[in-house]
C-alpha positions as CSV (number, residue, x, y, z in Angstrom):
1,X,0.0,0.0,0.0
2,X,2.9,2.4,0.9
3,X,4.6,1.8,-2.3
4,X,1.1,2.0,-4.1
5,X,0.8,5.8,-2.3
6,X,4.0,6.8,-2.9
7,X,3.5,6.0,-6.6
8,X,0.5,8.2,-7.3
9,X,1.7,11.0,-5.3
10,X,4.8,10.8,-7.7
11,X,2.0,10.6,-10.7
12,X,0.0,14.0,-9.1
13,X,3.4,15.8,-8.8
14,X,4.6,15.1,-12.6
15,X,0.9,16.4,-13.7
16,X,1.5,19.6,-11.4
17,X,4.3,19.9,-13.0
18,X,3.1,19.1,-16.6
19,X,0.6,21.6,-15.7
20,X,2.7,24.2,-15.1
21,X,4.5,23.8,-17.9
């Protein structure tokens, strides 16, 4: 489950940042 969170917090992150770009 950790790894599972870890792995869509990575996912939200790199949209932010796809986002701001």
């Amino acid at each position: 489950m950790e790894r599972s969170g870890n792995f869509y917090k990575a996912i939200r992150l790199g949209y932010i940042l796809i986002s701001i770009l």
